[in-house]
C-alpha distance (Angstrom), angle and dihedral (degrees) to the residues before:
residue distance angle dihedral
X1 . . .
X2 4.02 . .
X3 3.75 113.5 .
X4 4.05 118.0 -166.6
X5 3.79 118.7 -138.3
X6 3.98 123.4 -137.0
X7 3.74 81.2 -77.8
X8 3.66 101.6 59.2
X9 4.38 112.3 155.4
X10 3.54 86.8 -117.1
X11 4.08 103.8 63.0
X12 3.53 119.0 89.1
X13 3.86 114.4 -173.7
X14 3.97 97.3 -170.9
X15 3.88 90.4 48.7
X16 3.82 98.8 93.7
X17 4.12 82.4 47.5
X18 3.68 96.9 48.8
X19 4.20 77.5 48.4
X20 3.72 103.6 55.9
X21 4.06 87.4 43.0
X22 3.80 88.4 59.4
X23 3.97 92.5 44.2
X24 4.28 91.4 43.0
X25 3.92 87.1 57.1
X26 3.57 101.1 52.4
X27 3.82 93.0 38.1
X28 4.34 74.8 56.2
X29 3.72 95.6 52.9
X30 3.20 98.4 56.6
X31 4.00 111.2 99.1
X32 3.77 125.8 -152.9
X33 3.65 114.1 -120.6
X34 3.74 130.4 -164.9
X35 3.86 130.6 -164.7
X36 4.14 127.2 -172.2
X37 3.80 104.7 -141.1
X38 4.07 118.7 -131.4
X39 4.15 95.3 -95.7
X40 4.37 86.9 47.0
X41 3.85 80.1 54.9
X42 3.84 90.5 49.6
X43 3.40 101.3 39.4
X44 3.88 83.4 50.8
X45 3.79 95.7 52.4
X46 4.15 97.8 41.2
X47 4.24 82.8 55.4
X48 3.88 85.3 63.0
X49 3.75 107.8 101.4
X50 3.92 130.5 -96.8
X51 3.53 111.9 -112.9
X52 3.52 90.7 -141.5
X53 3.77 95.4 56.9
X54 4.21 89.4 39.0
X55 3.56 82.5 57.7
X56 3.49 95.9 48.1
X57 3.84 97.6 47.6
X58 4.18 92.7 48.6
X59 3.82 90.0 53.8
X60 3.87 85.9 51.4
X61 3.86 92.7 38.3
X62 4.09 86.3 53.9
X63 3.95 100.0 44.3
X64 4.23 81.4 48.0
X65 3.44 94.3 54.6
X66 3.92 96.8 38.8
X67 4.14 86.1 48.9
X68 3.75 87.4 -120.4
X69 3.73 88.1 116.0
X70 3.75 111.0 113.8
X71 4.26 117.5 -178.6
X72 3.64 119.1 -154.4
X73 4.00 96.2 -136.2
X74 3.75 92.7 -158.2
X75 3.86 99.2 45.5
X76 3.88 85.6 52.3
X77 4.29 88.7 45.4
X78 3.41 91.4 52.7
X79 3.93 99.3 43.7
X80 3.83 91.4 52.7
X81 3.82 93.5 48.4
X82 3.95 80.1 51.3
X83 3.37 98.6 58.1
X84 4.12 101.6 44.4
X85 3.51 84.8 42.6
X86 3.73 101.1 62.0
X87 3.87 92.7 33.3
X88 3.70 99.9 96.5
């Protein structure tokens, strides 16, 4: 019967090294990827504002900054209580 030392041919004490090197480089290739579904894409596009309403809110935003804008404190009363009112 034949009985290898600590230094046997077949041992190779930087093989589990040489190992995790290999493994860390693929793990390193790998590149994340991301991809928006279709409704993220729609969801995205009906948050885009209405030209209507954009229209609307740059005449406002001009007469504001001219001091031509004039509120109707009643009109603006009675829309709020609206709007809390037929909430629940």
């Amino acid at each position: 019967m034949k009985v290898n030392g600590p230094n046997h041919t077949n041992f190779n004490p930087y093989k589990k090294q040489v190992q995790k090197q290999s493994e860390m480089k693929e793990i390193q290739s790998q590149k994340d990827k991301i991809e928006i579904s279709q409704q993220a894409k729609r969801m995205q596009d009906s948050e885009k504002a209405d030209p209507a309403r954009q229209k609307l809110v740059n005449d406002i935003k001009m007469e504001v900054d001219a001091g031509n804008y004039q509120k109707d404190a009643k009109s603006t009363a009675k829309k709020m209580l609206d709007f809390w009112t037929n909430k629940s």
